[in-house]
C-alpha positions as a printed Julia matrix, in Angstrom:
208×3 Matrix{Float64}:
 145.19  269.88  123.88
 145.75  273.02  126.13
 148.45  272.74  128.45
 146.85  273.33  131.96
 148.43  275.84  133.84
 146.31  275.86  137.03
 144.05  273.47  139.43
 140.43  273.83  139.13
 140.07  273.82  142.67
 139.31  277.75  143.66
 142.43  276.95  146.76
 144.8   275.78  144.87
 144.33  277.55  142.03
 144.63  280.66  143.87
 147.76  279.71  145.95
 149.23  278.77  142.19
 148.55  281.79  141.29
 149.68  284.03  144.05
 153.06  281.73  143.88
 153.44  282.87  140.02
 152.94  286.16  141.13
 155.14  286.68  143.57
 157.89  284.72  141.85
 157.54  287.71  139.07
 157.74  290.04  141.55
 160.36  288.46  142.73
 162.59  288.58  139.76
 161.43  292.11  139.43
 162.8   293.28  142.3
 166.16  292.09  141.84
 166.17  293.22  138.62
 165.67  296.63  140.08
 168.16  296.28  142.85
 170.6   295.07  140.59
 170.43  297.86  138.44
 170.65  300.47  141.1
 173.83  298.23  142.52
 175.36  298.95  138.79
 174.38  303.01  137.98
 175.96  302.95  141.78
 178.87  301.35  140.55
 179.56  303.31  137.08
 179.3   306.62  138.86
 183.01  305.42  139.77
 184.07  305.93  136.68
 183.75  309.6   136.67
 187.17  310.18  137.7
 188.69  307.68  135.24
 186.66  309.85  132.45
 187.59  313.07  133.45
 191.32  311.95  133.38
 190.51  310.54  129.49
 189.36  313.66  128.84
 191.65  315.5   130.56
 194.61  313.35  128.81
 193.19  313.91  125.07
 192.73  317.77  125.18
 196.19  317.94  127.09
 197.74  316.01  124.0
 195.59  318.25  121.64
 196.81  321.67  122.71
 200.48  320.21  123.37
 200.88  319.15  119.73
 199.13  322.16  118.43
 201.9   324.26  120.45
 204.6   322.29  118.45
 203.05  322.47  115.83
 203.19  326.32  115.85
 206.83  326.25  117.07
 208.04  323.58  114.43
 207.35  326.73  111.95
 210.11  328.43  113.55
 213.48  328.45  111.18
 216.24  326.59  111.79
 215.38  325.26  115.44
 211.6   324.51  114.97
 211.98  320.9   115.05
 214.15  320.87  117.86
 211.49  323.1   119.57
 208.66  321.1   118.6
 210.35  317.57  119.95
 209.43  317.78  124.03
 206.15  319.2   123.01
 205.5   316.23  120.84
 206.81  314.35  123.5
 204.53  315.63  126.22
 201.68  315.09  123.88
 202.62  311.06  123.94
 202.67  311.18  127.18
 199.5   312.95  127.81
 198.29  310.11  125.49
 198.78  307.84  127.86
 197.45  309.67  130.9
 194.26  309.63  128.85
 194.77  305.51  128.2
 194.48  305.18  131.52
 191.73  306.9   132.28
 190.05  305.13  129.42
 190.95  302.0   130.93
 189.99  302.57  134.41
 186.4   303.74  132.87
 186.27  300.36  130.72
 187.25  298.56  134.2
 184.61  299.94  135.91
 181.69  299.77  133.14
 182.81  295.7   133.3
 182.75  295.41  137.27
 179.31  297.1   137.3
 178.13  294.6   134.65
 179.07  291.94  135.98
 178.1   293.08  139.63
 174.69  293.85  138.43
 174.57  290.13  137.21
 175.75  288.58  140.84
 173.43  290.46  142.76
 170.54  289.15  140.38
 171.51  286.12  138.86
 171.34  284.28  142.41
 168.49  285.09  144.37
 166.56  284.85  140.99
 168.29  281.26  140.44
 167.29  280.33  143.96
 163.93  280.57  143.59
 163.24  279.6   140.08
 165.77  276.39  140.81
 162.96  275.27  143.65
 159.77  276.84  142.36
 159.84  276.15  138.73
 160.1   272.35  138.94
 157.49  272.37  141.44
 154.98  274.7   138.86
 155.9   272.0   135.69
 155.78  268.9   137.61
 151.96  269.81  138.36
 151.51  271.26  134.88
 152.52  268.3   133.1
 150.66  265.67  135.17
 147.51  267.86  134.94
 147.82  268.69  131.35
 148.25  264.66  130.67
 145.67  264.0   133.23
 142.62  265.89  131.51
 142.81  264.39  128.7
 141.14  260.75  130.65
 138.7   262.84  132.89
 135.53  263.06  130.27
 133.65  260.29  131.88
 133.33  257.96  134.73
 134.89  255.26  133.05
 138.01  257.14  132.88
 137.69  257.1   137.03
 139.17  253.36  136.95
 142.41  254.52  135.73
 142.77  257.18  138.75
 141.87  254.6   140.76
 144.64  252.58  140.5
 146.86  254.9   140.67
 145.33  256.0   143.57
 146.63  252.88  145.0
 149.99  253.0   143.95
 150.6   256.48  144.66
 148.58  257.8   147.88
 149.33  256.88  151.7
 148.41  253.72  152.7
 145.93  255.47  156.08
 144.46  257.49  152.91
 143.62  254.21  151.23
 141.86  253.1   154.69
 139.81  255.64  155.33
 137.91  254.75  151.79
 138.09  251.05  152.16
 139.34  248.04  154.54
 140.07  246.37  151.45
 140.54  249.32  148.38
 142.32  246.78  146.22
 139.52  243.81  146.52
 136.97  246.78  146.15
 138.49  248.14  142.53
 139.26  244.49  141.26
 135.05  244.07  141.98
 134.37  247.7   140.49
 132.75  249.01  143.38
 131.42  252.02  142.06
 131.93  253.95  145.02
 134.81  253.22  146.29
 136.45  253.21  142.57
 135.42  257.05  142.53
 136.73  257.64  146.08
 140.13  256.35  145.06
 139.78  258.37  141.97
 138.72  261.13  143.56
 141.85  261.3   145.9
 144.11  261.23  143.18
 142.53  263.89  141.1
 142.66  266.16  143.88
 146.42  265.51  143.79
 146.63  266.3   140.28
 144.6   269.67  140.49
 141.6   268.23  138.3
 137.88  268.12  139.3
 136.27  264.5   138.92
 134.1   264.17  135.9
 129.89  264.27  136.93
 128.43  261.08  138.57
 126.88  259.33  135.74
 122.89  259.19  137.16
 121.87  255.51  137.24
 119.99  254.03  133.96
């Protein structure tokens, strides 16, 4: 059997499904803001990637002056030493910056998450439960509403469930009345209870 996603009544049905829309929405939007909160945040590592790439074509051009002065006789690999030296170093001038950019691209990740993660938990902590709760009970519930015999099951639990000034409105005595199948007051309980679970009461059977 289907599972049963919405009431049948045209009110609730509609207020189910303006909830399920907005909680989309929802989610949506703080998707988006969390994604402008993170291409904010990994414009910060412009400065840590200009000093990578600062730091690797320093080293390049440093090593390819020693390089050219190591070919000098005699004293070229005296010569060539500090500039190989320098290069190292400019190697780790451009560590840093890759570092700081690596720093960044994480903080933006995992502000991106924070600033979605929870108002999105929030809501779908309170709302979902709600939305299955009603989903279940209605998709078990169908399956008895195909005739008005199945009434005298909603019935009683009409009793146990619903407020007792509920109960009184139908009958002084609702509990003498089912036990005696009162027809009408057996659908009346019923009734209230299949309101509850966002089904519409199968046809009165016509007499015969």
């Amino acid at each position: 059997m289907a599972m049963k996603i919405y009431a049948d009544g045209a009110g609730r049905r509609t207020r189910q499904m303006l909830g399920d829309l907005l909680l989309v929405l929802w989610i949506l939007l703080w998707l988006t803001l969390a994604q402008v909160v993170r291409d904010a945040t990994l414009s910060l590592a412009a400065p840590g990637r200009q000093i990578e790439d600062a730091g690797i074509g320093l080293a390049g051009r440093l090593r390819e002056a020693g390089a050219g002065v190591g070919e000098i006789p005699l004293v070229g690999d005296d010569i060539r030493a500090p500039f190989d030296a320098a290069g190292d170093a400019a190697d780790q001038i451009a560590s840093a910056g890759a570092a700081q950019v690596e720093a960044v691209h994480n903080l933006a990740n995992w502000l991106g998450l924070v600033v979605a993660a929870i108002p999105i938990l929030v809501v779908v902590v309170v709302y979902l439960p709600v939305r299955w709760r009603f989903v279940r009970e209605a998709t078990a519930g169908q399956r008895f509403v195909g005739s008005g015999q199945d009434l005298d099951l909603f019935a009683l639990r009409a009793m146990a469930h619903q407020p007792l000034h509920r109960l009184a409105r139908i009958s002084a005595d609702p509990a003498g009345a089912w036990r005696t199948r009162d027809a009408d007051v057996v659908r009346a309980l019923a009734e209230l209870e299949l309101r509850d679970a966002g089904l519409t009461p199968p046809p009165t059977r016509q007499g015969g």
